[in-house]
N, C-alpha and C positions, 0 to 999 in steps of 0.2 A: 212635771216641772212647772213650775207655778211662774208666770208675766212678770207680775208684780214687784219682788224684789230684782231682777233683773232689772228695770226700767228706773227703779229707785237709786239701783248703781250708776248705772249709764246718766242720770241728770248729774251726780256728784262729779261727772268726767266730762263736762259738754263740750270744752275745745276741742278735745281728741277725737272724741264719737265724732264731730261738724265736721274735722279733717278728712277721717278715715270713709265717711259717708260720701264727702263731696271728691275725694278720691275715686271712689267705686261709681259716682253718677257720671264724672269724668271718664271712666275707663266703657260705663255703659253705653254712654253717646259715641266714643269712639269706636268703640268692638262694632254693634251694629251698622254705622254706617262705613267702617271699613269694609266690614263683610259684604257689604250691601255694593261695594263698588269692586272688589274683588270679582262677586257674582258678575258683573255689568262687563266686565273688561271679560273675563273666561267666555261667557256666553258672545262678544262679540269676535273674539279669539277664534270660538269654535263652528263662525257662520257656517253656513253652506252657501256657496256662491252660485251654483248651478250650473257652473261649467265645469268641464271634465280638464280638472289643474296640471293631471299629471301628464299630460299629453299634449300642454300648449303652453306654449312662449307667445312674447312679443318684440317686435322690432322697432325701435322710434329713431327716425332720423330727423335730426334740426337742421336750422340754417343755410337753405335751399330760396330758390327764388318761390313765390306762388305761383305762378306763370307757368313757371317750368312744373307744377304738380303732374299733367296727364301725362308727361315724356318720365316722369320720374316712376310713378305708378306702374307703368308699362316695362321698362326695364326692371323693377324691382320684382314685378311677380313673377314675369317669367325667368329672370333670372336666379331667383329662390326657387323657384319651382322643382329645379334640373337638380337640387342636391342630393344625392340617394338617401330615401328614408323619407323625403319629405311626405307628407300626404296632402296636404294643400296649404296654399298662400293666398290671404284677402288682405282686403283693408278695413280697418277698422280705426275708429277716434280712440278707444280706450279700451283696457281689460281690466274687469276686477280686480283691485289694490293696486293697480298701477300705476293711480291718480291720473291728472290733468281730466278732471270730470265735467260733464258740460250740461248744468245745471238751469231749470229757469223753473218756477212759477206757472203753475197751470190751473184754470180754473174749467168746471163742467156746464158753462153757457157762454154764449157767447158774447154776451152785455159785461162779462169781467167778473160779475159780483158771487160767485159761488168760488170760493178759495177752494181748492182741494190739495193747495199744498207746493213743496219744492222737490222737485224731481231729477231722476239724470235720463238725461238722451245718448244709448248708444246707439251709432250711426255705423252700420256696417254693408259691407260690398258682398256681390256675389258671392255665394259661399263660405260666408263669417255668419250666419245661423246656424245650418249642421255642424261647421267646424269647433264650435263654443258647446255643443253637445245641451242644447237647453231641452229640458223638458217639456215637450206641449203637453198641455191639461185641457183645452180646450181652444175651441175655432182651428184654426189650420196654418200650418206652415206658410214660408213664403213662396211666390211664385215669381218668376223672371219678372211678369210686367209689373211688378208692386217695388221695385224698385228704381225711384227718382231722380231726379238731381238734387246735390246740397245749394241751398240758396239759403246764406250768411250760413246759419252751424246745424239746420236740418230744413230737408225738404217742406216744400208747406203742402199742405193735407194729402197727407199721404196715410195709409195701411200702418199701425203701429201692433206691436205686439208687448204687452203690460206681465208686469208679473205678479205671480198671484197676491201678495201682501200691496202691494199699490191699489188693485183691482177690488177689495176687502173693502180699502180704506175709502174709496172713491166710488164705488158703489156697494155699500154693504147690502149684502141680501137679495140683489138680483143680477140676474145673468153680465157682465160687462162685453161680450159679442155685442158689435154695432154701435157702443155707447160712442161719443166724442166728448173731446176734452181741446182748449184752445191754449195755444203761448202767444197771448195778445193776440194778433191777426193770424197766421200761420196756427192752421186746422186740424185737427186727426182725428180718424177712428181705428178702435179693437177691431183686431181682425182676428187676435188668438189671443193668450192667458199662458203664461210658463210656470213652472212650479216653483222657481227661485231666479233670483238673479241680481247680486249685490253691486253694490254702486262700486264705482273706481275706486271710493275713497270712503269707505264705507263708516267712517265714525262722525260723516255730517248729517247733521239735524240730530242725532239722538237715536238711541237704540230703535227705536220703532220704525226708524225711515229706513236702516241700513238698507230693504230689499226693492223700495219705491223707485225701483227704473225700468226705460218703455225703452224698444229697440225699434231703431227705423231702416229700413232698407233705405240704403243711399247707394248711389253710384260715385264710384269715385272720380273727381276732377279736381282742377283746381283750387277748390276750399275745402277738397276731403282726399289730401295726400298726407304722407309719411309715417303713419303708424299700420305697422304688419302683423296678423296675428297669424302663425304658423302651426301648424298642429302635427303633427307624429307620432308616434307609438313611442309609451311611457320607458323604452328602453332606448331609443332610439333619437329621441329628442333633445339629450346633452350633448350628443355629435352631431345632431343637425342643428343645434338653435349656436353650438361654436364652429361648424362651415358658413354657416350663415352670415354671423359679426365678419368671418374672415371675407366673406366673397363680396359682402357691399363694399369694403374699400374699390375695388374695380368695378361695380356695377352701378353704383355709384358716388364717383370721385367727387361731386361739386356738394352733395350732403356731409351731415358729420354725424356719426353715430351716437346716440346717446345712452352710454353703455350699462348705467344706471336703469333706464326702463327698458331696456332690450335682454330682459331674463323670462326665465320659465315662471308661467302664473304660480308655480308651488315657491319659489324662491322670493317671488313678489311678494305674495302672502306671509313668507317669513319673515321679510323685512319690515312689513308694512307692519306688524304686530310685535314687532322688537319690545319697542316703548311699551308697549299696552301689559306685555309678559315681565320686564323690569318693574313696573308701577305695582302689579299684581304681588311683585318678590316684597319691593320694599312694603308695603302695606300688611303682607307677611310678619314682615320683621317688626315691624308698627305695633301690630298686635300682640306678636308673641313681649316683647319690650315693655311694654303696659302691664299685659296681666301679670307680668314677674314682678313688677315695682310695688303692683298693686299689692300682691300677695306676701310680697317683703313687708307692704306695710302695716298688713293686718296680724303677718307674724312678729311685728318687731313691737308693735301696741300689747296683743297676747301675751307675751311673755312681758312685759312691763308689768300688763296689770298683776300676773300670776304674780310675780315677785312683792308685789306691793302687796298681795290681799292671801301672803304666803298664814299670817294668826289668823285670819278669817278660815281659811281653807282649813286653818289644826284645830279650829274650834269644831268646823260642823262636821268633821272627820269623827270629833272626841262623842259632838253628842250621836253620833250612827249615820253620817249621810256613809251611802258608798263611794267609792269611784266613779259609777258610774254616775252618779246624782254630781258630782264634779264633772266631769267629764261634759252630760247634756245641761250643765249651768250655762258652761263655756262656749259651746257651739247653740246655743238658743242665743247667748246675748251677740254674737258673731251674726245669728242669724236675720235677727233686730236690725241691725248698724247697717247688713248688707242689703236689706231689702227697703229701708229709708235712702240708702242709697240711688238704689235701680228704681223707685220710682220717683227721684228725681229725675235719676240720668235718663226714662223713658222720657221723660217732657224735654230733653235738652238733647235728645237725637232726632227727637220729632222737629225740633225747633233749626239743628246742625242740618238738618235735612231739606226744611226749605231754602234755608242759603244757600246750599249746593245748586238744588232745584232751582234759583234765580239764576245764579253767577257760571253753571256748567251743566245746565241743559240738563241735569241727572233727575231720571223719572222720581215719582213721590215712594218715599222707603214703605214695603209690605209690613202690613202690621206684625206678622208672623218674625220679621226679624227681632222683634221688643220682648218678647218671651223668651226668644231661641237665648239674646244676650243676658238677659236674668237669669236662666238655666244655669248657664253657663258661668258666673258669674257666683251665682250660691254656692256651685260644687264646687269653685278655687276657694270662695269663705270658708265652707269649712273644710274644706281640706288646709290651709294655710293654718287655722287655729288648732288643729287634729295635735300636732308637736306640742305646741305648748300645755295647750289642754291635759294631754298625757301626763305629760311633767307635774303637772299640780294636782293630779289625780295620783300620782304616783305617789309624794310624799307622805313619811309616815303621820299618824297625829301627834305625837311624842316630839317628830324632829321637829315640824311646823312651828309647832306652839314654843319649843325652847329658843330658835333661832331671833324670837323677836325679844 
């Protein structure tokens, strides 16, 4: 099949061809970086948080004096404690997707000037390490005396334990045991390394931070009351995390439950990824919507042209083309239109890419998405033209050439 009178056609028709191209670089820009944030939202859907979800809840109680935190503390654990099925009660600031995260800026000297970034601090009480179920990879667990008092919202230089994507980030390529890292004045060092461990609120900073959180043993007092994390057996923990809500009304009365983050970390988690699975749908629909309009429109151009270039087609039927010589006329000049297209629409997702990348934090699109969308994009061209092309392939030379 020869370029040349293809290309000869196609300048006789420039509005249409400009339409139907700028159509397809439109549908290319958006295919790719749809897909490219569909990816983003699944992958952070599908974190791993590094605690064991199916067997812990949380308890948050508000609007309590602070004063009254140690008498509150006190009565709360042990009075959860006693519910059958429980297997322990700590305190802790927050659990995975549960939000209220407690975030600051930490750099690796202590003159300020080496950034390594924003981080989250969980602050947990005796026995909120085992009970979160983290993975040690390295250094060691904690031990009684390595937990502090909280002064303002963590202890100052205390024992922290990093997990492994912070630990990466902040010292790539050598051991992070014994490193220190500062939040302004208030000091810490690695004493261990987990294998995961995602933030409260895990879609701050950007896919890459989701895992950048340090756990500090705190003691609880008076600036580290009211959130309880409860753990039990995955069968047993819908009955004990609803004795629970029922038995703080009397344990206590001067609190108010906030019944919203006092669920099981699997139901957090489901909540917390509602929106992100709705975004995922509608961008779905995004897509699938486009490539039909697109494909409507390369089939509604096709059959125009066929019908207009119906004496063309009775002539070179008359002097010996085949079918199929019609047939790969039609999807060669399909093939032209569609691929002037997709490299435009690769410059114009490259381009829709960094606007994202400024205005919503979203990493730079992998190149491998600009191909996968061309792929993609060829095989709706011609398949969309396949109908009509048929059609004009089909008629006889006789009927062609008498209809005009």
């Amino acid at each position: 099949m020869q370029i040349r009178p293809v290309l000869s056609a196609l300048r006789k028709h420039r509005v249409a061809t400009l339409l139907i191209a700028m159509e397809i670089a439109l549908a290319c820009a958006v295919l790719c970086n749809a897909c490219f944030l569909i990816a983003n939202r699944v992958q952070q859907i599908q974190i791993h948080s590094g605690v064991d979800e199916r067997a812990l809840a949380a308890i948050k109680l508000t609007g309590f004096d602070e004063k009254d935190g140690v008498d509150l503390n006190a009565r709360v654990l042990s009075g959860l404690a006693t519910i059958p099925g429980m297997r322990s009660v700590s305190v802790i600031n927050a659990v995975p997707f549960g939000g209220s995260p407690n975030n600051a800026g930490i750099t690796t000297d202590a003159a300020g000037k080496q950034f390594a970034g924003v981080v989250n601090f969980y602050t947990g009480g005796p026995g909120s390490f085992k009970a979160l179920g983290l993975r040690l990879i390295a250094g060691r667990a904690p031990h009684d005396g390595d937990y502090q008092p909280v002064v303002h919202f963590v202890p100052d230089d205390a024992l922290v334990w990093v997990s492994q994507s912070l630990a990466e980030h902040a010292w790539p390529g050598v051991d992070p045991i014994g490193k220190e890292f500062w939040v302004g004045r208030p000091h810490f060092r690695v004493a261990g390394v987990v294998a995961n461990l995602a933030r409260p609120s895990p879609g701050e900073g950007g896919p890459s931070t989701i895992e950048w959180s340090v756990f500090v043993p705190s003691l609880p007092g008076a600036h580290f009351a009211g959130t309880y994390l409860l753990r039990a057996s995955s069968e047993e923990l819908p009955r004990a995390l609803r004795d629970a809500r029922v038995a703080i009304a009397k344990i206590a009365p001067d609190a108010v439950l906030d019944t919203t983050a006092s669920q099981s970390v699997a139901s957090l988690r489901e909540t917390f990824f509602q929106q992100d699975r709705a975004m995922a749908g509608i961008l779905l629909g995004v897509i699938a919507a486009m490539l039909l309009v697109t494909a409507l429109g390369i089939v509604g151009l096709a059959s125009f042209w066929v019908q207009q270039r119906r004496r063309q087609i009775g002539i070179r039927r008359a002097l010996g083309a085949s079918r199929g010589d019609i047939l790969s006329y039609f999807q060669t000049e399909n093939f032209l239109i569609v691929t002037f297209g997709i490299v435009l629409g690769m410059l114009l997702a490259y381009a829709l890419n960094l606007v994202l990348m400024q205005h919503y934090e979203l990493p730079r699109l992998p190149l491998y998405y600009l191909p996968i969308g061309g792929l993609v994009l060829w095989g709706l061209g011609q398949l969309a033209v396949l109908g009509p092309a048929l059609r004009a392939a089909a008629v006889p030379p006789v009927v062609a050439t008498r209809s005009v």
